[in-house]
mmCIF file of the N, C-alpha and C atoms, coordinates in Angstrom:
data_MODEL
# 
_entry.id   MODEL 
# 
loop_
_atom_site.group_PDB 
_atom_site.id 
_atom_site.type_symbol 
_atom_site.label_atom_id 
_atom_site.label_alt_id 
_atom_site.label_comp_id 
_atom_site.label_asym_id 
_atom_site.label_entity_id 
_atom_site.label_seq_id 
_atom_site.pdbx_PDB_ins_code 
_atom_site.Cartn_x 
_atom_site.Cartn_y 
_atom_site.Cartn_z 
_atom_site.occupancy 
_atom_site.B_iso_or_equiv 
_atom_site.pdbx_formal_charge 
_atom_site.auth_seq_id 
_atom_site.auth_comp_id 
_atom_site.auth_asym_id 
_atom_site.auth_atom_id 
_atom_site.pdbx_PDB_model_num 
ATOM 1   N N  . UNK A 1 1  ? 129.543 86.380  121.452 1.00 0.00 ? 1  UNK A N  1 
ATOM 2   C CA . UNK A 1 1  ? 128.587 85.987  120.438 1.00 0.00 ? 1  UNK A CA 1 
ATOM 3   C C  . UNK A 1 1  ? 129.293 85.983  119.092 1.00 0.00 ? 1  UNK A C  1 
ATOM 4   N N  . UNK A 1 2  ? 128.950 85.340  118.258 1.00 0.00 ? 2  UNK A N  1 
ATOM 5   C CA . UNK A 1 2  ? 129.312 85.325  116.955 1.00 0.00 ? 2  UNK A CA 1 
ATOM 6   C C  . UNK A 1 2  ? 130.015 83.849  116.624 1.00 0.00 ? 2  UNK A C  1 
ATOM 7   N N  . UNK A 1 3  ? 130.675 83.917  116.017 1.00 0.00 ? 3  UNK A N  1 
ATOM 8   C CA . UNK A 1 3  ? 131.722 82.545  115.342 1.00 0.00 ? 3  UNK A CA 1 
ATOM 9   C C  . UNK A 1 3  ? 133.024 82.777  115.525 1.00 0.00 ? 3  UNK A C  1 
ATOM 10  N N  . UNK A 1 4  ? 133.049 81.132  116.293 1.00 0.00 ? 4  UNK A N  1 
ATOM 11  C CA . UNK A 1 4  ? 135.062 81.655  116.481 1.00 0.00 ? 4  UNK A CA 1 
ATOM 12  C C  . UNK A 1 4  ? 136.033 81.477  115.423 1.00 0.00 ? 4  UNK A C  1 
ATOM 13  N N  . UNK A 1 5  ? 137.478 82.828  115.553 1.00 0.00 ? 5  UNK A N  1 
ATOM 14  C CA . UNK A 1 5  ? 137.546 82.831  114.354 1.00 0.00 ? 5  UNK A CA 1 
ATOM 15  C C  . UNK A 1 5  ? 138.345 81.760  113.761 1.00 0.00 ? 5  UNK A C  1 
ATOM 16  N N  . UNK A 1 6  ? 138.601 81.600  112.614 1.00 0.00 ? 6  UNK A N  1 
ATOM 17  C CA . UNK A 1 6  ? 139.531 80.307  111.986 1.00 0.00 ? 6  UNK A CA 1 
ATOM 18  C C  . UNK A 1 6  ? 140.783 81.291  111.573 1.00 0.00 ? 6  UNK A C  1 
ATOM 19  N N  . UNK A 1 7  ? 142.079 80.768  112.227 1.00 0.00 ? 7  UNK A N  1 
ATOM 20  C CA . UNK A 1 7  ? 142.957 80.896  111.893 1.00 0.00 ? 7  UNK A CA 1 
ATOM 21  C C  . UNK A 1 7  ? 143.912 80.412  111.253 1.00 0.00 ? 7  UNK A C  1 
ATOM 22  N N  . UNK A 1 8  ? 144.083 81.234  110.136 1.00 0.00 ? 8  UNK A N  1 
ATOM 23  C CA . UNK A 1 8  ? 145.072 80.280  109.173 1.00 0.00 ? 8  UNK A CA 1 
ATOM 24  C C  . UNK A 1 8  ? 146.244 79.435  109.460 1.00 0.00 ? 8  UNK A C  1 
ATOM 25  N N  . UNK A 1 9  ? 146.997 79.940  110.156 1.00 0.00 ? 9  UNK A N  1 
ATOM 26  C CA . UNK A 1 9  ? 148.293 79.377  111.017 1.00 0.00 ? 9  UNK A CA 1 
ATOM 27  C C  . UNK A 1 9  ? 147.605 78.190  112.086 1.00 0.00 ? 9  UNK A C  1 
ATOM 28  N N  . UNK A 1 10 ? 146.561 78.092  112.374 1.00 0.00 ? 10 UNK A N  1 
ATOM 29  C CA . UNK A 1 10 ? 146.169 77.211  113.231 1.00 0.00 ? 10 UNK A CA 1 
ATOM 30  C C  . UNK A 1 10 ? 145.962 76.070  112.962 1.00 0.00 ? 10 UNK A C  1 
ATOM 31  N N  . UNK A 1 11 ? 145.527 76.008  111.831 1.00 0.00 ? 11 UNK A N  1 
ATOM 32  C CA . UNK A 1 11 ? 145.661 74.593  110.396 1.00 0.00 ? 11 UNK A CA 1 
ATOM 33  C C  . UNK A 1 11 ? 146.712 74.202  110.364 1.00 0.00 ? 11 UNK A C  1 
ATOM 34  N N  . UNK A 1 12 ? 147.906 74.632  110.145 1.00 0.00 ? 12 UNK A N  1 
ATOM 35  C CA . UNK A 1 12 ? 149.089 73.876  110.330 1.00 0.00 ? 12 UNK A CA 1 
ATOM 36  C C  . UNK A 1 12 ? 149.064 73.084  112.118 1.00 0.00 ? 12 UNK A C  1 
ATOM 37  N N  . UNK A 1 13 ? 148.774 73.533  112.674 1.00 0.00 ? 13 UNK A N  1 
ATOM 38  C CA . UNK A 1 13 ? 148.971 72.989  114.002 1.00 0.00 ? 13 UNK A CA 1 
ATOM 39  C C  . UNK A 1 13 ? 148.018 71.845  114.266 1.00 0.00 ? 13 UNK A C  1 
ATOM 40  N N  . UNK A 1 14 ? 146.716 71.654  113.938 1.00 0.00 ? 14 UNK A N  1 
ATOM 41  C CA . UNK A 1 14 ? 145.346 71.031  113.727 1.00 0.00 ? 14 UNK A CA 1 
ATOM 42  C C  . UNK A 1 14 ? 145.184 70.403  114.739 1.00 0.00 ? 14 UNK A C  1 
ATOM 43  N N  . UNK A 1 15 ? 144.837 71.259  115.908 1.00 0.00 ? 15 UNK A N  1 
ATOM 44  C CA . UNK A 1 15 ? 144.127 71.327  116.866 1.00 0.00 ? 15 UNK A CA 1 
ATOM 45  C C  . UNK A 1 15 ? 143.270 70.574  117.117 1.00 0.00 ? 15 UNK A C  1 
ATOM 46  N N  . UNK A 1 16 ? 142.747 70.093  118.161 1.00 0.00 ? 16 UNK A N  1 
ATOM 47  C CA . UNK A 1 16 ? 141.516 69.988  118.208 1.00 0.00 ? 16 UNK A CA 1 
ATOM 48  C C  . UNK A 1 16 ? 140.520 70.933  118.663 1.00 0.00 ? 16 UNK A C  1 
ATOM 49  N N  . UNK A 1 17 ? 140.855 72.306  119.247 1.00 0.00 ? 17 UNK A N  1 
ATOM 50  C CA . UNK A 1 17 ? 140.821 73.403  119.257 1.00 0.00 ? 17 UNK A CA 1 
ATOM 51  C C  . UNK A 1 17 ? 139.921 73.754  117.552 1.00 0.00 ? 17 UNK A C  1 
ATOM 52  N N  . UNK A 1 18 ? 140.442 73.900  116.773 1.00 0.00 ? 18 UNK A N  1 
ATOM 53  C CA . UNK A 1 18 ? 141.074 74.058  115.137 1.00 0.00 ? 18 UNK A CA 1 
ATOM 54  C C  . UNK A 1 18 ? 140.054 73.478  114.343 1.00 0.00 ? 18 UNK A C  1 
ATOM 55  N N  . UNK A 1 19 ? 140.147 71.749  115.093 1.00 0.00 ? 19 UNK A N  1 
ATOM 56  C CA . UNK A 1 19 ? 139.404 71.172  114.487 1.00 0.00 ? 19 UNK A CA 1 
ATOM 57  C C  . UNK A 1 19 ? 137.231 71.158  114.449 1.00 0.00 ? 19 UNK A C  1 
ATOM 58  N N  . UNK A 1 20 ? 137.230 71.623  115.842 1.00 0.00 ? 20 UNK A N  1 
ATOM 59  C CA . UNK A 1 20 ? 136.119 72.151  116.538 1.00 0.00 ? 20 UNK A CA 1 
ATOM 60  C C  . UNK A 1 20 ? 135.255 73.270  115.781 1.00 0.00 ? 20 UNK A C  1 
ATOM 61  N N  . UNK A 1 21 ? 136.379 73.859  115.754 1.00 0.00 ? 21 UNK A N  1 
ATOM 62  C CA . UNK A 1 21 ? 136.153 75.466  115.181 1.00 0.00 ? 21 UNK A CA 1 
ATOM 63  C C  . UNK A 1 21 ? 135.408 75.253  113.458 1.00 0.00 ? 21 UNK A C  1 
ATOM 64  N N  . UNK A 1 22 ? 136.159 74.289  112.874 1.00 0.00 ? 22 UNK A N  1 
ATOM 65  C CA . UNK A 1 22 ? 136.046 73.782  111.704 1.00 0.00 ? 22 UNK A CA 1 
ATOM 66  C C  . UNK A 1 22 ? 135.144 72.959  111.101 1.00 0.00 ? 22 UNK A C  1 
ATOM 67  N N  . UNK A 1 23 ? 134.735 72.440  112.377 1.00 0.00 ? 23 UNK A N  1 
ATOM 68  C CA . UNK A 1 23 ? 133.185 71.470  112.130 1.00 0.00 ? 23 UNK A CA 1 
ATOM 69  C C  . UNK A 1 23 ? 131.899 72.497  112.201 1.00 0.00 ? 23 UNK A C  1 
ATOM 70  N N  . UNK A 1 24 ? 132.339 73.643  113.681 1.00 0.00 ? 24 UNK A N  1 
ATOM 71  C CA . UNK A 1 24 ? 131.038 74.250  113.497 1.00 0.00 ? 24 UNK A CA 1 
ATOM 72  C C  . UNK A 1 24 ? 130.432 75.479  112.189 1.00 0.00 ? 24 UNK A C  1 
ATOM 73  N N  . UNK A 1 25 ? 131.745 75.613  111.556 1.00 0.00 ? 25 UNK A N  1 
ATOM 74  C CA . UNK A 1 25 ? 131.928 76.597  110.450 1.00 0.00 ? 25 UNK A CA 1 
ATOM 75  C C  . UNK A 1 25 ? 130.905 75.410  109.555 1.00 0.00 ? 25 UNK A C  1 
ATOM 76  N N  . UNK A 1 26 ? 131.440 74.176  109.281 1.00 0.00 ? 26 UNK A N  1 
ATOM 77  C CA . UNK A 1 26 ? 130.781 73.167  107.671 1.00 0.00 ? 26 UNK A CA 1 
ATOM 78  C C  . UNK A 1 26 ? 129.336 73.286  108.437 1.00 0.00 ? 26 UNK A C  1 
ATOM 79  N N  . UNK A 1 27 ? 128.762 72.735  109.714 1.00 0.00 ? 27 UNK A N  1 
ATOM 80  C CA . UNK A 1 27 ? 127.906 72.759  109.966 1.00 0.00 ? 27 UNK A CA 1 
ATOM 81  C C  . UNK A 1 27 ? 126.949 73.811  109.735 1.00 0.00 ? 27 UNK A C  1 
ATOM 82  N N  . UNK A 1 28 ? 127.626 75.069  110.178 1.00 0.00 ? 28 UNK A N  1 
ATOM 83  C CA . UNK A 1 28 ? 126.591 76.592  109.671 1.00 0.00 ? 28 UNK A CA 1 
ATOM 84  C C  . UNK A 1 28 ? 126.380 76.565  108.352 1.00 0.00 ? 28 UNK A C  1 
ATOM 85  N N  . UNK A 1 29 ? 127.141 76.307  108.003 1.00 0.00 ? 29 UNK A N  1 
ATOM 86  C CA . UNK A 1 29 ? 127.548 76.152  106.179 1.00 0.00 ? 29 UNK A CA 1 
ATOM 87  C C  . UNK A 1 29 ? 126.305 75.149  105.783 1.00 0.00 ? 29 UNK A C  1 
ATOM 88  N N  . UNK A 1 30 ? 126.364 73.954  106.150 1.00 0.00 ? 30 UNK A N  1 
ATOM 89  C CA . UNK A 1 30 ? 124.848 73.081  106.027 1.00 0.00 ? 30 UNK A CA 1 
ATOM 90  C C  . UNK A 1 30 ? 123.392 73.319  105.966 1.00 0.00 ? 30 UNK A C  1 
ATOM 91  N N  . UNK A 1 31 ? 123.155 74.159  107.507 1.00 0.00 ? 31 UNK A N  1 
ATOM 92  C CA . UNK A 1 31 ? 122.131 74.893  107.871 1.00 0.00 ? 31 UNK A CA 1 
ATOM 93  C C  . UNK A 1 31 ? 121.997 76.328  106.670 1.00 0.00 ? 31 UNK A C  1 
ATOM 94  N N  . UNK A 1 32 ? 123.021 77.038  106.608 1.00 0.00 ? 32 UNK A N  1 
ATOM 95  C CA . UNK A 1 32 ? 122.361 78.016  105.100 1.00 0.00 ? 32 UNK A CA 1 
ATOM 96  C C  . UNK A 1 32 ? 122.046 77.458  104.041 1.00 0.00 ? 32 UNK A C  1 
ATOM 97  N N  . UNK A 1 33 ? 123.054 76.299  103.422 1.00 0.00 ? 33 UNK A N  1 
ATOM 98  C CA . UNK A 1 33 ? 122.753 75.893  102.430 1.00 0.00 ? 33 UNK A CA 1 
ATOM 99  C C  . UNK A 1 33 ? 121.559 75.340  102.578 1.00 0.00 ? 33 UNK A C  1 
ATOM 100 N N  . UNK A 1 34 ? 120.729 74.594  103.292 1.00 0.00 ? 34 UNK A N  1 
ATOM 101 C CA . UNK A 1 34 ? 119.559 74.093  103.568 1.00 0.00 ? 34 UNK A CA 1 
ATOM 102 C C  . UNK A 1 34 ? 118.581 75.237  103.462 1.00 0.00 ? 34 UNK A C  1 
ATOM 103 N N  . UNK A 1 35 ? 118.682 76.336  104.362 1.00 0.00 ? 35 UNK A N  1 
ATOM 104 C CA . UNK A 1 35 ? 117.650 77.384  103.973 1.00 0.00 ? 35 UNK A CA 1 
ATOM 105 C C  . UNK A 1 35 ? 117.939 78.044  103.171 1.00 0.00 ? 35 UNK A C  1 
ATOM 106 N N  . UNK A 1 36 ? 118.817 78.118  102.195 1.00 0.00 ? 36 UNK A N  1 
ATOM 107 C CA . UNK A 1 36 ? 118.869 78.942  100.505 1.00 0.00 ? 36 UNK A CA 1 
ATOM 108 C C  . UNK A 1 36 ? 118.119 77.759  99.762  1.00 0.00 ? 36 UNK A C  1 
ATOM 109 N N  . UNK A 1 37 ? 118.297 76.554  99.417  1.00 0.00 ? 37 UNK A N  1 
ATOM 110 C CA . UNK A 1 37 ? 117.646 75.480  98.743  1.00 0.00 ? 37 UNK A CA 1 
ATOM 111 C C  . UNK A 1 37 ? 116.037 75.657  99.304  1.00 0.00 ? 37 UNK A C  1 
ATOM 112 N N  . UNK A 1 38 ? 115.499 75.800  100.327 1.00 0.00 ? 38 UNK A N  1 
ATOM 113 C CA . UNK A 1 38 ? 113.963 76.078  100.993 1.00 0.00 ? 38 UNK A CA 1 
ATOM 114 C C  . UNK A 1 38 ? 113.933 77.523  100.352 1.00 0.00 ? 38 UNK A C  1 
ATOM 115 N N  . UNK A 1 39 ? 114.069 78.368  100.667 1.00 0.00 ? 39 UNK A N  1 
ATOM 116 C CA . UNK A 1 39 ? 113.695 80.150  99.958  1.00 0.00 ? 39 UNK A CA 1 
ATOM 117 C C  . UNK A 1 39 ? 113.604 79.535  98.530  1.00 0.00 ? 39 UNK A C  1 
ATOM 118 N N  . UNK A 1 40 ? 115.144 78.856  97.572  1.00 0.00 ? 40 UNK A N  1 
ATOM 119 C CA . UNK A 1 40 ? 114.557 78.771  96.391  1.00 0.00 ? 40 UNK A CA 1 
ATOM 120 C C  . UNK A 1 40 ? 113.249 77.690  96.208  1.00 0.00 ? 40 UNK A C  1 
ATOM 121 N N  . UNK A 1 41 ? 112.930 76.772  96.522  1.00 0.00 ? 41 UNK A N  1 
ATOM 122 C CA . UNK A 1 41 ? 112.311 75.848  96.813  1.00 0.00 ? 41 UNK A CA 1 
ATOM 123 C C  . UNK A 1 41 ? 110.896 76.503  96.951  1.00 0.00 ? 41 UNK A C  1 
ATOM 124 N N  . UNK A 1 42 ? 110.621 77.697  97.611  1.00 0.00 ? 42 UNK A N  1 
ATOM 125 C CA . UNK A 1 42 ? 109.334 78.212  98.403  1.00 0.00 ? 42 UNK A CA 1 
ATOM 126 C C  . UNK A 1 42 ? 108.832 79.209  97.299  1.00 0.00 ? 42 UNK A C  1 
ATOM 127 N N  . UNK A 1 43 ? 109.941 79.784  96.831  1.00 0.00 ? 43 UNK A N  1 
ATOM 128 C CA . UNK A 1 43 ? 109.832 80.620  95.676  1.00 0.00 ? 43 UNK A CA 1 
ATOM 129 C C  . UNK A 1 43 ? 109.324 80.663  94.310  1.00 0.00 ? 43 UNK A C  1 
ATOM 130 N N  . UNK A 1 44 ? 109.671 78.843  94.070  1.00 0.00 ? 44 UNK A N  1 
ATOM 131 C CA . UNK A 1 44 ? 109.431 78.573  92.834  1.00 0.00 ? 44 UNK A CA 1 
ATOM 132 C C  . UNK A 1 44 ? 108.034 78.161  93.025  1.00 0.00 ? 44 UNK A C  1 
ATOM 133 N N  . UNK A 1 45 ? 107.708 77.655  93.958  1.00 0.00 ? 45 UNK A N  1 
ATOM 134 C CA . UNK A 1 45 ? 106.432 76.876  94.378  1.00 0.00 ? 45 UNK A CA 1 
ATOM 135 C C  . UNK A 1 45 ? 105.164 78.416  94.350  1.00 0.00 ? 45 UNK A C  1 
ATOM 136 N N  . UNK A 1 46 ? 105.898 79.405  94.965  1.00 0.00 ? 46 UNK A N  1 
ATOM 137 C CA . UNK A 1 46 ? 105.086 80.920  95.032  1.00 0.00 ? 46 UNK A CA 1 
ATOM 138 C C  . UNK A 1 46 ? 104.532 81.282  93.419  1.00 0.00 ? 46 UNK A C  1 
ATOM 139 N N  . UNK A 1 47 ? 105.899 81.371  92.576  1.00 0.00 ? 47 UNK A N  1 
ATOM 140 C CA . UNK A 1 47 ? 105.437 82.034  91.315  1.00 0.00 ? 47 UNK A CA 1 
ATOM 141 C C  . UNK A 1 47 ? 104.843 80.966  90.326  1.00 0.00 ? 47 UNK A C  1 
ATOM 142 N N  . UNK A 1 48 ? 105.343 79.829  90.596  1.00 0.00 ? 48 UNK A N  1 
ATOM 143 C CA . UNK A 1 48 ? 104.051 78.851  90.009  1.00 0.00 ? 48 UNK A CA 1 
ATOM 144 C C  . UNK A 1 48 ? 102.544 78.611  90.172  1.00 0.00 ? 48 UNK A C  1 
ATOM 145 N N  . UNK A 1 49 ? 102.612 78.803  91.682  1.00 0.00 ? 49 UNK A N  1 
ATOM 146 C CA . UNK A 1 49 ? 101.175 79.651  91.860  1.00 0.00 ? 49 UNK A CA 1 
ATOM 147 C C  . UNK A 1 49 ? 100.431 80.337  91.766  1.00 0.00 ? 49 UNK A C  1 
ATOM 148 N N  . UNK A 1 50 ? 101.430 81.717  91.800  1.00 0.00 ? 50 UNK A N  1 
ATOM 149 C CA . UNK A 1 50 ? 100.932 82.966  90.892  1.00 0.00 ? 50 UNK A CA 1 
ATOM 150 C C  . UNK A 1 50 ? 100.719 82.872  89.558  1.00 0.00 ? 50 UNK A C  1 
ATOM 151 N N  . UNK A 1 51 ? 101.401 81.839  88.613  1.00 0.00 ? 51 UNK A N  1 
ATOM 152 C CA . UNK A 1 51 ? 100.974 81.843  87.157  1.00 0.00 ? 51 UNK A CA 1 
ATOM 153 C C  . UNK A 1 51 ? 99.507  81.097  86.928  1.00 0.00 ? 51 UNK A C  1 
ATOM 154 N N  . UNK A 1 52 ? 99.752  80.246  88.114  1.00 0.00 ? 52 UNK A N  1 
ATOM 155 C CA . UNK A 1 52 ? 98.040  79.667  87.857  1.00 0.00 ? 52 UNK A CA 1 
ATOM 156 C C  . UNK A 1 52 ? 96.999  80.467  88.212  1.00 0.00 ? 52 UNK A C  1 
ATOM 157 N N  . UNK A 1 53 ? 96.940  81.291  89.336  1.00 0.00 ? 53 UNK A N  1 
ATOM 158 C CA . UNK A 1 53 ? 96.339  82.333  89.477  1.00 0.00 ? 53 UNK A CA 1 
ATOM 159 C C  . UNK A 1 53 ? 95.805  83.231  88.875  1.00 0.00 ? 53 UNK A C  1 
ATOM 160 N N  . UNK A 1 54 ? 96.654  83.770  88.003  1.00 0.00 ? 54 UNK A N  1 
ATOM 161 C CA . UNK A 1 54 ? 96.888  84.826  87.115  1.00 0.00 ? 54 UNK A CA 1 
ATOM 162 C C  . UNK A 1 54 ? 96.110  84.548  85.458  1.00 0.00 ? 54 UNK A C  1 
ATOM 163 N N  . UNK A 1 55 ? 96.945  83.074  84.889  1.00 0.00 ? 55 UNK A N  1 
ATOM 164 C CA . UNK A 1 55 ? 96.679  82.600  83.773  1.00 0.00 ? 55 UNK A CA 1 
ATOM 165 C C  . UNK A 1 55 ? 95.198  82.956  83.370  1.00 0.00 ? 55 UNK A C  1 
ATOM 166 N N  . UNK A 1 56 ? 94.116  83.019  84.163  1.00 0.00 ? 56 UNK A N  1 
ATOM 167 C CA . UNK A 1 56 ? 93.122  83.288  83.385  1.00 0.00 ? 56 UNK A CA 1 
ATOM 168 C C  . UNK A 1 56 ? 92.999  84.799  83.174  1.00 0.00 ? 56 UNK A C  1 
ATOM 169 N N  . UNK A 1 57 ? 93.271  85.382  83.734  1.00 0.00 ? 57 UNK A N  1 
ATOM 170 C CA . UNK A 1 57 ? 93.144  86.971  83.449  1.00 0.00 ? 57 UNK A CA 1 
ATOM 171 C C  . UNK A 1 57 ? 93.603  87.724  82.472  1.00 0.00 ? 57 UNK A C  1 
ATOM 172 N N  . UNK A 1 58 ? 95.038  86.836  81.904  1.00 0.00 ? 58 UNK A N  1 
ATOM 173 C CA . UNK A 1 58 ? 95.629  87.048  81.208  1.00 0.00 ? 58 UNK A CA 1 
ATOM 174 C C  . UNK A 1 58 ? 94.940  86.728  79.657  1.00 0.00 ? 58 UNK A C  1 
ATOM 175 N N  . UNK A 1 59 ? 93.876  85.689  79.962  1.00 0.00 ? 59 UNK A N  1 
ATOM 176 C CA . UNK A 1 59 ? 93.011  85.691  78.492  1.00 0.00 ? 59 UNK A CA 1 
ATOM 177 C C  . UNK A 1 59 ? 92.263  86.440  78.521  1.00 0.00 ? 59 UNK A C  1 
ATOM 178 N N  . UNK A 1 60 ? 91.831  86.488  79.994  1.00 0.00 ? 60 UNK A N  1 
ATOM 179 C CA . UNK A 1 60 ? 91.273  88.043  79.775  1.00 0.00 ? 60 UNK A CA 1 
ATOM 180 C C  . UNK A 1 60 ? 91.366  89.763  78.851  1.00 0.00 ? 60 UNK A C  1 
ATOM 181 N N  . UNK A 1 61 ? 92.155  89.647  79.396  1.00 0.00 ? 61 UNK A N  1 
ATOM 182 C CA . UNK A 1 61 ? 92.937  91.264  78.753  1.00 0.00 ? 61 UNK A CA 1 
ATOM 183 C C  . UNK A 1 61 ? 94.208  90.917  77.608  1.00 0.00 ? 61 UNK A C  1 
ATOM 184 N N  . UNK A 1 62 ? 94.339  89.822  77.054  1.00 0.00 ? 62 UNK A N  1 
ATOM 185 C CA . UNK A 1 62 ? 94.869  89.476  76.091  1.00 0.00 ? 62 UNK A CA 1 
ATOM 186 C C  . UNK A 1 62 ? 94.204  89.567  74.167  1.00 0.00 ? 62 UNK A C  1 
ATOM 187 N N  . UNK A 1 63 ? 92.586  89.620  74.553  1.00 0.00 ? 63 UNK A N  1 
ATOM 188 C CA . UNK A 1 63 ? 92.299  89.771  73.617  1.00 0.00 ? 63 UNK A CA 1 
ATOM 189 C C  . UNK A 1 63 ? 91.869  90.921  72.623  1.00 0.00 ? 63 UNK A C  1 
ATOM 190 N N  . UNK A 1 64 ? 92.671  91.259  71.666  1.00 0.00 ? 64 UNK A N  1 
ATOM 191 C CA . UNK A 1 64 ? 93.485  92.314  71.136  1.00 0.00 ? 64 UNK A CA 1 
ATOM 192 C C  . UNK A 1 64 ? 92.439  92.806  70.230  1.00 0.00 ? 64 UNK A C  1 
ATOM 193 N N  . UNK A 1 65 ? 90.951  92.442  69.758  1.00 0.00 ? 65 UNK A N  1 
ATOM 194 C CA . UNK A 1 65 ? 89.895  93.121  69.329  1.00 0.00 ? 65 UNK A CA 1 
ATOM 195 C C  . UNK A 1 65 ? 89.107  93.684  69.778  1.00 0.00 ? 65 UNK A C  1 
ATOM 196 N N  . UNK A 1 66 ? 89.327  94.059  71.424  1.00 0.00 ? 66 UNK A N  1 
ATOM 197 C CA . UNK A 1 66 ? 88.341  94.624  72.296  1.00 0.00 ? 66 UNK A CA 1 
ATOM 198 C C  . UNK A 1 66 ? 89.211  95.738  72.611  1.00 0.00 ? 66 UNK A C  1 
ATOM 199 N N  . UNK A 1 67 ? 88.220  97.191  72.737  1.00 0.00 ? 67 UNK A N  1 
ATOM 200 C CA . UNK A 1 67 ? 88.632  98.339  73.012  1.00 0.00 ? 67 UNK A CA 1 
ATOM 201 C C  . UNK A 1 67 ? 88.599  98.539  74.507  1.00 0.00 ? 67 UNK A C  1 
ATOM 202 N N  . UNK A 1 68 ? 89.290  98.971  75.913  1.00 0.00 ? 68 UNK A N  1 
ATOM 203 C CA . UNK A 1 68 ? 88.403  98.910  77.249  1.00 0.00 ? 68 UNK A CA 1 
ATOM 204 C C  . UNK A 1 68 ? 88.138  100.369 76.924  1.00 0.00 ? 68 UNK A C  1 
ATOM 205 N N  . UNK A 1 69 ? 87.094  100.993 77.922  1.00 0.00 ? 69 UNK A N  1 
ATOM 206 C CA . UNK A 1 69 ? 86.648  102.389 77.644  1.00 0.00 ? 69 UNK A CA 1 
ATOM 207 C C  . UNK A 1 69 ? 86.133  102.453 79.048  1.00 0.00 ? 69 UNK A C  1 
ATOM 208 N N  . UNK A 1 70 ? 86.515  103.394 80.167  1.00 0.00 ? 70 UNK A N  1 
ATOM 209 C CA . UNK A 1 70 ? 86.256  103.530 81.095  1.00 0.00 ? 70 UNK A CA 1 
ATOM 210 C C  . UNK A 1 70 ? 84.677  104.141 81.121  1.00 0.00 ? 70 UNK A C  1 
ATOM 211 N N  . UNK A 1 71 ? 84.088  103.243 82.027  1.00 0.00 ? 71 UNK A N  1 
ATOM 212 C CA . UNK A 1 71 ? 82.826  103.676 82.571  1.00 0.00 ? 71 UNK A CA 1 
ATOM 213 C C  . UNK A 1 71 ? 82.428  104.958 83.092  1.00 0.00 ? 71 UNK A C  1 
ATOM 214 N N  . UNK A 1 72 ? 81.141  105.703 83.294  1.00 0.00 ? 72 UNK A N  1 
ATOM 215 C CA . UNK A 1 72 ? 81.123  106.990 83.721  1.00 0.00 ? 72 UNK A CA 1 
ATOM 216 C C  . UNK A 1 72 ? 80.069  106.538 85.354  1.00 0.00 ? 72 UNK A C  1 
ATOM 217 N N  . UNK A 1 73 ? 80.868  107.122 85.947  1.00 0.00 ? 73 UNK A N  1 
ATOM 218 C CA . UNK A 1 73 ? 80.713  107.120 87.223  1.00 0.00 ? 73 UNK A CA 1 
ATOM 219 C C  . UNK A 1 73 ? 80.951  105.292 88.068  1.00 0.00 ? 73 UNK A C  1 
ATOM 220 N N  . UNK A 1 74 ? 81.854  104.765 87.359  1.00 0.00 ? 74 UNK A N  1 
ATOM 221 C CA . UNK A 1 74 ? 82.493  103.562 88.172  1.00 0.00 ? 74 UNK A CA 1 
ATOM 222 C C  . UNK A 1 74 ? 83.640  103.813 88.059  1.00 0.00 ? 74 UNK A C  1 
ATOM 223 N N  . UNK A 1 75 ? 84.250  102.608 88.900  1.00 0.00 ? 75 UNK A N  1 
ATOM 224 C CA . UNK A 1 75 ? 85.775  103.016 89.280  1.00 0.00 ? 75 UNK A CA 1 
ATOM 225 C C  . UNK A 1 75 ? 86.428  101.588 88.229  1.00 0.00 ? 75 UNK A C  1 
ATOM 226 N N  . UNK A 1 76 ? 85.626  101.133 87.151  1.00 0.00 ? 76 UNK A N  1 
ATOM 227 C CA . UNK A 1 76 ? 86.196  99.561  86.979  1.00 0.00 ? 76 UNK A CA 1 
ATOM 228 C C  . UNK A 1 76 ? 86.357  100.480 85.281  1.00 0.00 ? 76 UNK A C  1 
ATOM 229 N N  . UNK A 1 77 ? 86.501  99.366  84.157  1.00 0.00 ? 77 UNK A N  1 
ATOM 230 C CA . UNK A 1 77 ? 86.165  99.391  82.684  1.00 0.00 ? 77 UNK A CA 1 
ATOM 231 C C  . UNK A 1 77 ? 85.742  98.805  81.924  1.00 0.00 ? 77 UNK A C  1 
ATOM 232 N N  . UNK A 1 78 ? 85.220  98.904  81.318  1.00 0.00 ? 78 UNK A N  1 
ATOM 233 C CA . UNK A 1 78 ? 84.372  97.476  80.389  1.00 0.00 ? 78 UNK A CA 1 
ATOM 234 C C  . UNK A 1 78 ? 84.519  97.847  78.847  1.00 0.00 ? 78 UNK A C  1 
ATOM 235 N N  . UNK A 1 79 ? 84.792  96.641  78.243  1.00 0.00 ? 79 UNK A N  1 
ATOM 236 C CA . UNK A 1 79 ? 85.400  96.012  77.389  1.00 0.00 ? 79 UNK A CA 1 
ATOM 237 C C  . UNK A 1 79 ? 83.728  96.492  76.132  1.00 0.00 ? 79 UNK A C  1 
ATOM 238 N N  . UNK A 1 80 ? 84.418  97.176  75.174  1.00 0.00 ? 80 UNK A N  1 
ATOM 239 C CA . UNK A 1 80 ? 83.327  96.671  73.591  1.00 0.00 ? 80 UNK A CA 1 
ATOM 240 C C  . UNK A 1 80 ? 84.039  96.026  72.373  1.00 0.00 ? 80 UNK A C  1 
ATOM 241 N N  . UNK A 1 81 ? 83.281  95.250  71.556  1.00 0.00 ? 81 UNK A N  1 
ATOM 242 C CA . UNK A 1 81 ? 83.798  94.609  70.545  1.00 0.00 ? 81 UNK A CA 1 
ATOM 243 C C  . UNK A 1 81 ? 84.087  95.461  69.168  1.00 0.00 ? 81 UNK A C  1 
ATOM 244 N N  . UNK A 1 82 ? 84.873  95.328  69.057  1.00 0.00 ? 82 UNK A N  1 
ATOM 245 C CA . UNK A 1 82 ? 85.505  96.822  67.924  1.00 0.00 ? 82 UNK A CA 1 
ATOM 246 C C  . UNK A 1 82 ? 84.485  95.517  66.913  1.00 0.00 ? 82 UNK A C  1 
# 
């Protein structure tokens, strides 16, 4: 199991052995680069989502003339107008 290895000295000789070995290395090489471009790809698409998500909440608790003051006997807080 694993990847066969590439030997440096074997390049001078260029096998077809060599050459084999060398296609399936660019090829793996293809396949990651393809799923690093998808993760970043999936990622950006995630936290762009999350900002739309989010964006309103953020006017929420953004506005800087309201005191919050925790409620007595809830588990939430509510907001008064200084």
């Amino acid at each position: 199991m694993g990847h066969p290895p590439l030997e440096f000295s074997d390049c001078y000789l260029d096998s077809p052995d060599f050459r084999q070995r060398l296609k399936y290395y660019e090829e793996e090489l293809e396949r990651t680069n393809k799923f690093i471009k998808d993760v970043i790809k999936d990622g950006s698409a995630l936290i762009s989502a999350m900002r739309k998500l989010f964006s309103p909440c953020e006017s929420l608790f953004s506005v800087s003339s309201q005191e919050c003051t925790p409620s007595v006997g809830l588990h939430t807080a509510y907001c008064i107008s200084s």
